[in-house]
C-alpha positions in Angstrom: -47.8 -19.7 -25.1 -51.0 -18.1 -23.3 -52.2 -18.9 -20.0 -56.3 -17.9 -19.4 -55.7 -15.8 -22.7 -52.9 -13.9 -20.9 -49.5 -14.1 -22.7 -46.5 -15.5 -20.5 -44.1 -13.8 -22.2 -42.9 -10.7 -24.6 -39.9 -8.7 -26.3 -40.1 -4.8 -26.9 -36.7 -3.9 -27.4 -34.1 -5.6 -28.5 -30.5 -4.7 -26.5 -27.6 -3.7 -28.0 -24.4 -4.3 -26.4 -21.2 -2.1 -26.4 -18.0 -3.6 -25.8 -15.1 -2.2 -23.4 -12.1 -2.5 -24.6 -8.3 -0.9 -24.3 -7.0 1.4 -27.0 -5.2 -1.3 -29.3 -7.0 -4.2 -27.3 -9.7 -5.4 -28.8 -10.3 -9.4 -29.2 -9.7 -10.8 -32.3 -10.6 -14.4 -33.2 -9.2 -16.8 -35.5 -9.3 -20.5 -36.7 -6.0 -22.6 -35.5 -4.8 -22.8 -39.6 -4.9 -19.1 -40.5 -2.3 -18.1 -42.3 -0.2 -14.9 -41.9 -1.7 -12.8 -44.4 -5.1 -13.7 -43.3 -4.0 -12.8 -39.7 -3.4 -9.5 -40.6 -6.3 -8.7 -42.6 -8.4 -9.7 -39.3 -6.1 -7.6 -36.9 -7.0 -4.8 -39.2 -10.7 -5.5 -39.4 -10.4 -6.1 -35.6 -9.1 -2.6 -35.0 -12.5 -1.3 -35.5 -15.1 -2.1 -33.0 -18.2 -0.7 -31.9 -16.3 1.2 -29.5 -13.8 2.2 -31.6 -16.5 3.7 -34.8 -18.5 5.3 -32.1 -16.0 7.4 -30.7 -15.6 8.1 -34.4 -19.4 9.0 -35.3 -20.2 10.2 -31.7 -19.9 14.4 -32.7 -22.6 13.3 -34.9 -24.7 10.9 -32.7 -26.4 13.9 -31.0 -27.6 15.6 -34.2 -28.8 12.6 -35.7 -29.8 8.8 -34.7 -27.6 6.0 -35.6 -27.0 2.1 -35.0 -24.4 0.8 -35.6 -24.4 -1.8 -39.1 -22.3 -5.3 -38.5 -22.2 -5.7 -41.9 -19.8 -2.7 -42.5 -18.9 -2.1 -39.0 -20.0 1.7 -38.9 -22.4 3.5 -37.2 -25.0 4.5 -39.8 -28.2 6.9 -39.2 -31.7 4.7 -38.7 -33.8 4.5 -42.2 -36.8 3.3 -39.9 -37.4 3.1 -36.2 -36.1 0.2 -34.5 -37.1 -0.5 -30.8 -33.5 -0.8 -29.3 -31.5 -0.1 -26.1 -27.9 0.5 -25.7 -26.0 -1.7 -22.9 -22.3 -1.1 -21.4 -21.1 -4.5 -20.9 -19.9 -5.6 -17.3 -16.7 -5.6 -16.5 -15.1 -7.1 -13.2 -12.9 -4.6 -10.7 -10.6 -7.2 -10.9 -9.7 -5.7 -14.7 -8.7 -2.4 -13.1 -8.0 -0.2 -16.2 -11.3 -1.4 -18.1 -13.4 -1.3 -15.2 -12.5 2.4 -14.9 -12.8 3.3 -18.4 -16.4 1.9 -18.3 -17.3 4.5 -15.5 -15.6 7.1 -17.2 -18.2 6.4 -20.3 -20.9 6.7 -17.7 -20.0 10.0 -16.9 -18.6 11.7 -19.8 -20.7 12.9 -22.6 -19.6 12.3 -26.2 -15.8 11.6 -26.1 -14.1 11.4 -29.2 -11.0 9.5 -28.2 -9.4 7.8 -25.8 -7.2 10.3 -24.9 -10.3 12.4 -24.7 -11.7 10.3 -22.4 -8.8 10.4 -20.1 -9.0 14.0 -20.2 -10.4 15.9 -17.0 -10.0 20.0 -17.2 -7.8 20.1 -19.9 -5.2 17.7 -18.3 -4.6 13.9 -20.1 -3.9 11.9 -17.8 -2.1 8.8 -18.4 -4.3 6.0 -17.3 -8.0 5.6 -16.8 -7.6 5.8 -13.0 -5.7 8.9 -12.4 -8.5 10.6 -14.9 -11.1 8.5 -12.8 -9.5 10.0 -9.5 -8.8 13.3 -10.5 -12.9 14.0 -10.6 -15.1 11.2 -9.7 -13.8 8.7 -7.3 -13.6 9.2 -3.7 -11.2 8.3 -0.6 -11.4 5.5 1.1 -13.1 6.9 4.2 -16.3 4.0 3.3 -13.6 1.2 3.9 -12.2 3.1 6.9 -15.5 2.9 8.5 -15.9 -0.4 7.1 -13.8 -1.9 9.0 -13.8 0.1 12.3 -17.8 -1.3 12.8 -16.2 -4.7 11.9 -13.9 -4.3 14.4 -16.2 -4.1 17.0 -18.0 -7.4 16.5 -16.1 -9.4 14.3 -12.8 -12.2 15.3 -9.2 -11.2 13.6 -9.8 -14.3 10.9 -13.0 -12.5 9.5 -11.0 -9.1 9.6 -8.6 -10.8 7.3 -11.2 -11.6 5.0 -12.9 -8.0 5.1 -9.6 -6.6 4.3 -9.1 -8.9 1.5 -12.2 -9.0 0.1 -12.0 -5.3 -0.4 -8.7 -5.3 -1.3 -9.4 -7.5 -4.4 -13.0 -6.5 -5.7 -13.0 -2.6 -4.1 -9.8 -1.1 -5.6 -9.0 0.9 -2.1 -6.8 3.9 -3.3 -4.5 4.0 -0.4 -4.7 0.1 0.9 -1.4 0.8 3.2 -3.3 3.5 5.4 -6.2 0.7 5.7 -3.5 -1.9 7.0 -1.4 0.6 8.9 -4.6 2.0 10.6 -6.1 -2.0 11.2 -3.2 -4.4 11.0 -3.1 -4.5 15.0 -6.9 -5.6 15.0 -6.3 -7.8 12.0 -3.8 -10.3 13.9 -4.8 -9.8 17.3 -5.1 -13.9 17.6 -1.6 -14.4 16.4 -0.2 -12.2 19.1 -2.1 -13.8 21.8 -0.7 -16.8 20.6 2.5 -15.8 20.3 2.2 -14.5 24.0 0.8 -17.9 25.3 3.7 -19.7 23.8 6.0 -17.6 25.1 4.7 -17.3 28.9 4.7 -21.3 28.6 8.0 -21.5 27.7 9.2 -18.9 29.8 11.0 -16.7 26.9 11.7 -12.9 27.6 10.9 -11.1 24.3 9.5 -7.3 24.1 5.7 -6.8 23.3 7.1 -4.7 20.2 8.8 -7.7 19.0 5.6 -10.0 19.9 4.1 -7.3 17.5 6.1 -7.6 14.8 5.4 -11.1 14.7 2.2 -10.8 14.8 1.9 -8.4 11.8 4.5 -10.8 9.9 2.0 -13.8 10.1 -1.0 -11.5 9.2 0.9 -10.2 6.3 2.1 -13.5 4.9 -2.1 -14.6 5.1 -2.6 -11.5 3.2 -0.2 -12.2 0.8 -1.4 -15.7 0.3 -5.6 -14.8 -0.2 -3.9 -12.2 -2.8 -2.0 -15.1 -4.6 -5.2 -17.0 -4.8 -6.7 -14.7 -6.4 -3.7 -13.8 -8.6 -2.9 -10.4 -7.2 0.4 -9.0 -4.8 1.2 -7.1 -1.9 3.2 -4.8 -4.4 0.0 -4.3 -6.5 -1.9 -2.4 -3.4 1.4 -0.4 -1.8 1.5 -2.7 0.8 4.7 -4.0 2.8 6.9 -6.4 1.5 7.6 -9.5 3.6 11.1 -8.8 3.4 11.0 -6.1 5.9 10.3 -8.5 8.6 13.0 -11.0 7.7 15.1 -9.6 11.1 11.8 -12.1 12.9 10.4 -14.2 9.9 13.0 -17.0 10.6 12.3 -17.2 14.0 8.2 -17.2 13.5 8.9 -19.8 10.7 10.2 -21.9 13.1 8.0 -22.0 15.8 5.3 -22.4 13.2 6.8 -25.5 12.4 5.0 -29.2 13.5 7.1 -31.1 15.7 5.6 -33.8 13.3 7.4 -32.1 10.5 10.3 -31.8 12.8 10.9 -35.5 12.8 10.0 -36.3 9.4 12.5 -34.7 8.0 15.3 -35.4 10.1 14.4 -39.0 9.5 14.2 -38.4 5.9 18.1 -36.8 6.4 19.7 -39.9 8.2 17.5 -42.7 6.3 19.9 -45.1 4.4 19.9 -44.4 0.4 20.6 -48.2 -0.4 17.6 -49.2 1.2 
């Protein structure tokens, strides 16, 4: 299509993707009546992915120009030019070990294995991370000073959501500093809450213990954006909800409705013939 003899649109290249994939992991697909032998045969097959044949080829790669041929799933060298450019895939931080093995192929120039890839100064380290940390990522200082401007400007309930976005999508490597360090500023409302209740009904309870509950609400909000998004406190170092359980009773109760109160002591004396 032309517009005033101009064309709207062309193609140059033509993009090559590279798949990221775990040692042993790659995705295999198969119709719903396969049979066992014919599962096998494509688990084999499957074994060997692009990824896979050019760690294989890649001593070779820099000596001579491949692509890599679908039809007999190797890297081959180029019998004519083709106009092509290589792409990494995206992978989500929420996939922790393949998000980290896709940086490591940023950085690291022809690996021939996966071990090799974990490999930083001569030490293998056992998972993409710890090879990740041991030279390229840094500490957490970005989040630290996230947060302390957020502080300054923002309420408790968008501190929550700060501290869980990053949680979730930034991979913090020490995520209990961050909440030891913020969790007073994170539930700041529930402890003036919990104060206002308790100058109301005239209880005498110690600001530590005000704190505590505080921190135990704010923790269990945590916990809950975490769940939604399929993850745990355990999976970022962070405190169990157990270890409040000497005030989590006592905040579970005063959380509770008078609504719900009533409803179920109704539901407890109602007649079951009726």
């Amino acid at each position: 299509m032309r517009l005033f003899s101009f064309p709207t649109q062309r193609s140059s290249h033509s993009v090559v993707n590279l798949p990221i994939h775990l040692e042993s992991m790659s995705m295999v697909t198969y119709r719903d009546q396969a049979t066992t032998h014919q599962l096998q045969n494509l688990i084999r097959r499957g074994a060997r992915t692009k990824l896979t044949a050019f760690s294989i080829y890649v001593h070779a790669i820099q000596k001579e120009r491949k692509f890599y041929c679908t039809r007999i799933k190797r890297w081959a060298p180029y019998k004519k030019y083709v106009a092509s450019l290589g792409r990494l895939v995206h992978v989500s931080p929420q996939d922790p070990e393949r998000f980290y093995l896709r940086i490591l192929l940023c950085h690291r120039r022809s690996p021939k294995t996966f071990e090799d890839i974990r490999t930083v100064n001569g030490v293998v380290h056992k998972t993409f991370h710890d090879a990740l940390a041991a030279r390229y990522l840094e500490n957490d200082r970005e989040w630290e000073e996230c947060l302390a401007e957020a502080v300054s400007f923002k309420m408790p309930y968008a501190l929550r959501q700060l501290f869980g976005t990053i949680l979730v999508y930034l991979l913090p490597d020490n995520a209990s500093a961050l909440w030891d360090r913020f969790k007073k500023d994170f539930s700041e409302d529930y402890f003036k809450s919990i104060a206002e209740r308790v100058r109301q009904n005239n209880i005498e309870r110690d600001e530590e213990v005000r704190l505590r509950m505080a921190e135990y609400k704010c923790l269990k909000w945590v916990a809950e954006y975490l769940l939604s998004n399929e993850k745990t406190l355990d999976m970022y170092g962070l405190p169990e909800l157990s270890t409040y359980q000497d005030i989590s009773e006592e905040v579970e109760r005063e959380d509770t409705h008078p609504r719900d109160v009533v409803a179920s002591e109704i539901a407890t004396y109602e007649p079951e013939d009726l």
